[in-house]
C-alpha positions as CSV (number, residue, x, y, z in Angstrom):
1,X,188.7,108.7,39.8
2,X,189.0,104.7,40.1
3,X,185.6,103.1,41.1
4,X,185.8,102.2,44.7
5,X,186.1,98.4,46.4
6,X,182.4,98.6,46.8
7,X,181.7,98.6,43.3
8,X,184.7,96.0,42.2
9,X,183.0,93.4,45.1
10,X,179.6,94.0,43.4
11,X,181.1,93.1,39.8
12,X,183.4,90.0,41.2
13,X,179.7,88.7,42.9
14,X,177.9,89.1,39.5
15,X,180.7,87.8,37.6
16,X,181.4,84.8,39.7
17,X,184.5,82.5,39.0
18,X,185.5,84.6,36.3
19,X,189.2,85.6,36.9
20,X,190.8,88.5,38.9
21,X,189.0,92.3,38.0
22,X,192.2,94.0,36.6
23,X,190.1,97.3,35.4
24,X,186.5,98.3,35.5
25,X,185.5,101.6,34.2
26,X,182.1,103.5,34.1
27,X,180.5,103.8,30.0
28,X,177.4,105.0,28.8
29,X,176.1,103.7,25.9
30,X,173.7,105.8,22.9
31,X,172.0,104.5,20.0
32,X,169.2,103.7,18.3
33,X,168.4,100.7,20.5
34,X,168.5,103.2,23.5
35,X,170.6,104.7,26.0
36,X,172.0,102.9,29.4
37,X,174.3,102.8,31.7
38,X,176.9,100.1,32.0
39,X,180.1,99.1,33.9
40,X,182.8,97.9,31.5
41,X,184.9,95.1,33.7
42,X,188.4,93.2,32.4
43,X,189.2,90.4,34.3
44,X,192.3,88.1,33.3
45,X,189.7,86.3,31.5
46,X,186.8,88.3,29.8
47,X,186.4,91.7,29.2
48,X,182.3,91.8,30.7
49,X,179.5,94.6,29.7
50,X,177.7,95.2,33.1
51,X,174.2,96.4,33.0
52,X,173.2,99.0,35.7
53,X,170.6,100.2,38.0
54,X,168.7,103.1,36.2
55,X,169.3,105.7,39.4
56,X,172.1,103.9,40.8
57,X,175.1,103.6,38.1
58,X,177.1,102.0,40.5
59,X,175.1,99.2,40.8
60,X,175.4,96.4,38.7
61,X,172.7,93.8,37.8
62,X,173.0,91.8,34.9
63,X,175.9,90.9,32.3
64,X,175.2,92.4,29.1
65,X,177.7,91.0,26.9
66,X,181.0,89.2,27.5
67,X,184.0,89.5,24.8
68,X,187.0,87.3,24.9
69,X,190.0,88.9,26.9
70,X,192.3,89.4,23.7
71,X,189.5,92.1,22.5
72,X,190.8,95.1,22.0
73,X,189.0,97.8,23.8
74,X,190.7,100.6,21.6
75,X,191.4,102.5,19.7
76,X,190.1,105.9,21.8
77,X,187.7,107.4,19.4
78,X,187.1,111.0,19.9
79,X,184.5,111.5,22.8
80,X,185.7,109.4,24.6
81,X,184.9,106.7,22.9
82,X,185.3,103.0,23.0
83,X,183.1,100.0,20.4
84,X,182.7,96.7,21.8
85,X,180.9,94.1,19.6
86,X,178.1,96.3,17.6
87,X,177.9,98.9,20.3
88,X,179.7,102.0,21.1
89,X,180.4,103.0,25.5
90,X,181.4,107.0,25.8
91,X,183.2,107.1,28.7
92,X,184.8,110.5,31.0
93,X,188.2,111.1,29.7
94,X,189.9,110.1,33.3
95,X,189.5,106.3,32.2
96,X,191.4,107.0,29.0
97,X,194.5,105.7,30.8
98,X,192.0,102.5,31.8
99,X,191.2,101.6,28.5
100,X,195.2,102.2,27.5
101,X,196.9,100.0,30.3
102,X,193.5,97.3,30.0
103,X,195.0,97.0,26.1
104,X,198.2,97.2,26.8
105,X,198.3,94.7,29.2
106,X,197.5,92.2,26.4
107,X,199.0,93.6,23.4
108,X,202.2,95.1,24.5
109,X,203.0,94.0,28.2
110,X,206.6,95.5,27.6
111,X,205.4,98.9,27.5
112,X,203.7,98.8,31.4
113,X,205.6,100.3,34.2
114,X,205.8,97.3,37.3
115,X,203.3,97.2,39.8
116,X,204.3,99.6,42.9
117,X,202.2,97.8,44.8
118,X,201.6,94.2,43.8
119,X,200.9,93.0,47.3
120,X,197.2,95.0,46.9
């Protein structure tokens, strides 16, 4: 289930000037430094860790990390499972076709259908 415009219009207002959101997914992250909850966002520039209100996941607050945008967010390790820098975001299996098309986008723009609906 996509995130709603709710959530996208709280990432774009923490994020600022960054670029248009293409994809923004939902990840929790487990280690020794902790667990949390974060919103992974991919603009046309960045690919931005979002950290999240404890209760309210949909709520972010600060940015946690930034990566260049020609980071690869795969491969899908089993899990789901995505690493980013030194940490690793499980995420539910319906964004496994996020973190796909998000790569893809970038490392092989030939294999993406067009846009249906590129006036949204």
């Amino acid at each position: 289930m996509p995130v709603g415009a709710a959530v996208r219009d709280r990432c774009r207002t923490l994020l600022g000037h960054q670029g248009e959101i293409r994809y923004v997914f939902p990840a929790l992250s487990s280690g020794p430094s902790g667990t949390g909850h974060f919103l992974i966002v991919v603009t046309d520039a960045s690919i931005a860790v979002l950290a999240t209100r404890t209760l309210r996941t949909d709520r972010p607050v600060a940015v946690f990390a930034e990566f260049p945008r020609d980071t690869r967010l795969g491969p899908i390790l089993p899990g789901p499972v995505v690493e980013l820098g030194s940490m690793t975001f499980e995420f539910d299996d319906e964004y496994a076709a996020v973190v796909s098309a998000a790569d893809a986008e970038i490392f092989a723009p030939d294999t993406l259908p067009p846009d249906p609906l590129p006036h949204l």
